[in-house]
C-alpha positions, 0 to 999 in steps of 0.5 A: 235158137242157140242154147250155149250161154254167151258171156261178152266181155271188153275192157273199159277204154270201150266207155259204152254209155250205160243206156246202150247197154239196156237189155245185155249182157257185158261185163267190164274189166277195167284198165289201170292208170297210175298218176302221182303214185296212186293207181286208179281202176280206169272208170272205177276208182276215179270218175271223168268229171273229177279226173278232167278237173284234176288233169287241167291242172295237173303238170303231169299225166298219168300213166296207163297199164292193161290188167295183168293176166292173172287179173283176167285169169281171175276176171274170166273165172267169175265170168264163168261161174255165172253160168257161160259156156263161152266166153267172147272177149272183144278188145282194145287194139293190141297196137295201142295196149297190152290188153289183148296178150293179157287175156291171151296169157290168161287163157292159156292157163284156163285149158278148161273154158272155152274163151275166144279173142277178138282183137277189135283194132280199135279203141274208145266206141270205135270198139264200143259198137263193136261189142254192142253188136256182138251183144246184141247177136248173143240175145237174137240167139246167134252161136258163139262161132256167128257172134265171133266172126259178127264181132271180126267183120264189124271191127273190120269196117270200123272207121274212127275218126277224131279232132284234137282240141289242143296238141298240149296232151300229145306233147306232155305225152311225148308224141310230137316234139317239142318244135311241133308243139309250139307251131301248133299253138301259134297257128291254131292247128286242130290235128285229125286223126283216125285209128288206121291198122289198129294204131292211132294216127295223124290223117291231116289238119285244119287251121280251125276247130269248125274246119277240122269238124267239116273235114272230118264230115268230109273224110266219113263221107268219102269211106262211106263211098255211097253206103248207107251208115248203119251205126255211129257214135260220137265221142267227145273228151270233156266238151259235151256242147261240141260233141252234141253239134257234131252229132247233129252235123253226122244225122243231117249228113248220114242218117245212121240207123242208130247214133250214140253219144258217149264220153271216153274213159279217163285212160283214153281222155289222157292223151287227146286231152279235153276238147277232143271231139270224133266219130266212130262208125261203120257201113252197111253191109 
């Protein structure tokens, strides 16, 4: 039995559900988010149903920003005096936030804490799994050095795969043109994409929301390649009804040992928009 006390840590664009966390040990510091001049702590200052209200009719989007490294400096501090020993910091992809070199930053100026990084190359639960798993080694005991290379393994396997309901938010976002935009619109095209080398990317599309959803079965399917899926979490922006259907899709389909449901952050709604629907998982073995 290990007798260091280990302290997980993430950021809140994981948005692990609160049941999932029963019986662990995470703690949480939040992203900013900037809109109309105001900043928000991401899950702290404005909640997911008042912020989608808000961002339906909102002609504009809001702005992100990762803690500041004296943030995590401060952060790591209170971590520490609670009693940990080392300190597991599992992360938003660096390819997506500055989240990663912040904490970096702050380790650097606390020479006296033993804190390990684990860039999770992923975001929303494709990173929350990866922290449950690493929680749930620190309460069977594992050592920090088994948790740390647990966490890399399982950020490693993890695939992420999502449907976006409308190309609206990535336009006012800026990530696809104008023209796409409004092809898009007139042929009902539902953009999948996945989270490929840490970054988010465009996979394929379909002319249908249902299709898309069925394609996105198919693509969970073909990564699998005949391995059991050990643990899954589907995801949806605003639109619980669709992510409750396709959960029921992924048990017929894959039978995960544990299936968890859960929204997104305000920070990670943001740019995909309510109506976003996916899939976050990992294989066996």
């Amino acid at each position: 039995m290990n007798k260091q006390k280990i302290a997980i840590v993430t950021d809140s664009t994981a948005g692990i559900p609160a049941q999932a966390c029963a019986g662990l040990e995470i703690s949480v510091i939040p992203v900013w988010m900037l809109w109309d001049g105001e900043n928000y702590r991401d899950g702290v200052d404005i909640q997911p149903e008042a912020f989608y209200q808000r961002l339906r009719r909102s002609k504009t989007l809001p702005t992100t920003s990762q803690p500041s490294p004296g943030e995590f400096v401060n952060f790591y501090q209170q971590v520490a005096a609670q009693g940990a020993d080392v300190i597991i910091s599992v992360l938003v992809s660096s390819k997506i936030s500055g989240t990663v070199a912040s904490a970096q930053a702050a380790r650097a100026e606390l020479p006296d804490l033993d804190i390990r990084i684990v860039d999770s190359h992923s975001t929303t639960m494709g990173l929350g799994l990866v922290v449950l798993a690493a929680a749930r080694a620190v309460a069977d005991g594992r050592s920090a050095d088994e948790v740390a290379t647990l966490a890399e393994r399982c950020s490693a396997g993890m695939q992420v795969l999502f449907v976006v309901d409308t190309l609206e938010y990535l336009f006012k976002g800026g990530r696809i043109s104008g023209g796409k935009h409004l092809l898009g619109k007139a042929l009902n095209i539902k953009p999948i994409l996945h989270i490929q080398d840490g970054q988010i990317k465009p996979l394929t599309q379909a002319r249908s929301k249902p299709k898309a959803i069925a394609r996105v079965l198919e693509i969970a399917a073909e990564r699998l390649a005949g391995r059991e899926m050990a643990e899954a979490a589907v995801v949806n922006v605003d639109s619980p009804a669709e992510g409750e259907t396709l959960a029921e899709m992924v048990k017929q389909h894959f039978a995960p040992a544990s299936l968890l449901r859960a929204g997104v952050s305000p920070v990670v709604g943001t740019h995909a928009g309510p109506g976003t629907v996916g899939i976050a998982f990992y294989a066996k073995g």
